[in-house]
C-alpha positions in Angstrom: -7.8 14.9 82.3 -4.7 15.5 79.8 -4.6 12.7 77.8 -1.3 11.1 77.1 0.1 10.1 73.6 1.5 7.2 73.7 4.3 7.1 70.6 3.2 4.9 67.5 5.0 2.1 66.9 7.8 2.4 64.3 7.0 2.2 61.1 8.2 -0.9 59.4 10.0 -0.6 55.8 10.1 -3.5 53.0 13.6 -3.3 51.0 13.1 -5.1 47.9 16.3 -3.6 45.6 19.4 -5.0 45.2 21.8 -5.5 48.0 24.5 -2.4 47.5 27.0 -5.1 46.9 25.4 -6.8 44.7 25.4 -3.5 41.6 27.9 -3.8 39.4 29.8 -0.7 39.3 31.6 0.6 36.4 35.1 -0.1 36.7 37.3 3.0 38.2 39.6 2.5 35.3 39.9 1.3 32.0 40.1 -2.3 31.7 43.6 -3.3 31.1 42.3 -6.2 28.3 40.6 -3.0 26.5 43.7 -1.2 26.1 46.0 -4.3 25.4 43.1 -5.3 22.4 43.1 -1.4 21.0 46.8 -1.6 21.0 47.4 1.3 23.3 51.2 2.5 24.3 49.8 1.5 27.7 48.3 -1.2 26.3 51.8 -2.4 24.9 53.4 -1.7 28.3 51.4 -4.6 30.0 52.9 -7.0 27.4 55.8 -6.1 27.1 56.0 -6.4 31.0 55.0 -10.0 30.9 57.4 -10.9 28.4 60.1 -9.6 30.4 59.1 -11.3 33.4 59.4 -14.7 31.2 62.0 -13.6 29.8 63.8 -13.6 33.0 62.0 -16.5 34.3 64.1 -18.7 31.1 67.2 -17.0 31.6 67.2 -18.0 34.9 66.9 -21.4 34.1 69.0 -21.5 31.4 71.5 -20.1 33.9 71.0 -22.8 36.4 71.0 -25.4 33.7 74.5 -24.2 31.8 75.7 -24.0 35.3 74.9 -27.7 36.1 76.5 -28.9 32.8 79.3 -26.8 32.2 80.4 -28.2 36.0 80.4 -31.6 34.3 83.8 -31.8 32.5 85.4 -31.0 35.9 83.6 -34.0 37.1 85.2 -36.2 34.3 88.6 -34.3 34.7 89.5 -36.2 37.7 91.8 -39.3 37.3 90.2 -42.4 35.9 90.9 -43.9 39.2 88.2 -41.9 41.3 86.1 -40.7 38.2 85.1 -44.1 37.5 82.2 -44.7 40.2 81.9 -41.1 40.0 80.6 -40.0 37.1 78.1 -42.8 36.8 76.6 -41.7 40.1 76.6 -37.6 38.8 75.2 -38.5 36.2 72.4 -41.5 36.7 71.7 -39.8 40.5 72.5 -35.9 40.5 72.0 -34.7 37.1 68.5 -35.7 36.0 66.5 -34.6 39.4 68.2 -31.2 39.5 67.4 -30.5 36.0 63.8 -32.3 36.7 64.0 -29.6 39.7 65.1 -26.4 37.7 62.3 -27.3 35.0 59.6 -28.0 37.7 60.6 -24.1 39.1 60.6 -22.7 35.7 57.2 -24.1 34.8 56.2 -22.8 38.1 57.6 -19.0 37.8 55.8 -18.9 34.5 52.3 -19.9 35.2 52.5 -17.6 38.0 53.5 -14.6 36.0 50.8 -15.3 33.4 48.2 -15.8 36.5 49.8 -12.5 37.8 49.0 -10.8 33.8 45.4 -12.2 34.1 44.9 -10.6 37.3 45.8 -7.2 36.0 43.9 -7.9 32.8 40.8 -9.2 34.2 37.8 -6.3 34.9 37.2 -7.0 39.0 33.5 -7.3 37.7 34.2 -10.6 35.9 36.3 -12.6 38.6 34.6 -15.6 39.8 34.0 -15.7 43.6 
């Protein structure tokens, strides 16, 4: 009688390293916070970027705002007779919240191009979950 082999059972396997994931890998590039403290000409670009990005950020404001006021004088220009009410309510009701409004997007726009600067700063390896 031939006798048959039957096929062992797989063999089972015990992983006990770290999940691939898990490793930290070296970064691909330079971090950018290396080159920005060693005072690199790339280094110097990444600043230089963010200040312009505020830069524009306060000019833009300062646009909106010298717009808002410089339309002002027309407001009192009008004859006494119709300017009276009306310059009271431009500016107790119209003024302050649209300057409350242009600050409000300013401070906005900033923290958002510094959060944007971190981001590109930051190694991957170090950002919290």
């Amino acid at each position: 009688m031939a006798e048959q082999q039957q096929p062992s059972p797989p063999r089972r396997e015990i992983v006990t390293g770290v999940p691939r994931g898990a490793r930290r890998r070296a970064p691909a590039h330079t971090p950018a916070r290396s080159e920005i403290s060693e005072q690199t000409t790339l280094g110097a670009t990444y600043v230089r970027a963010l200040m312009r990005s505020q830069l524009r950020a306060g000019l833009g404001a300062l646009a909106a705002l010298v717009l808002l006021v410089g339309t002002l004088p027309l407001v009192f220009a009008l004859p006494h007779a119709t300017a009276g009410p009306l310059v009271w309510v431009v500016l107790g009701l119209l003024v302050y919240p649209v300057m409350w409004l242009i600050a409000r997007w300013y401070v906005t726009r900033a923290e958002r191009n510094e959060a944007d600067f971190t981001g590109l700063v930051m190694d991957p390896a170090e950002r919290s979950p």
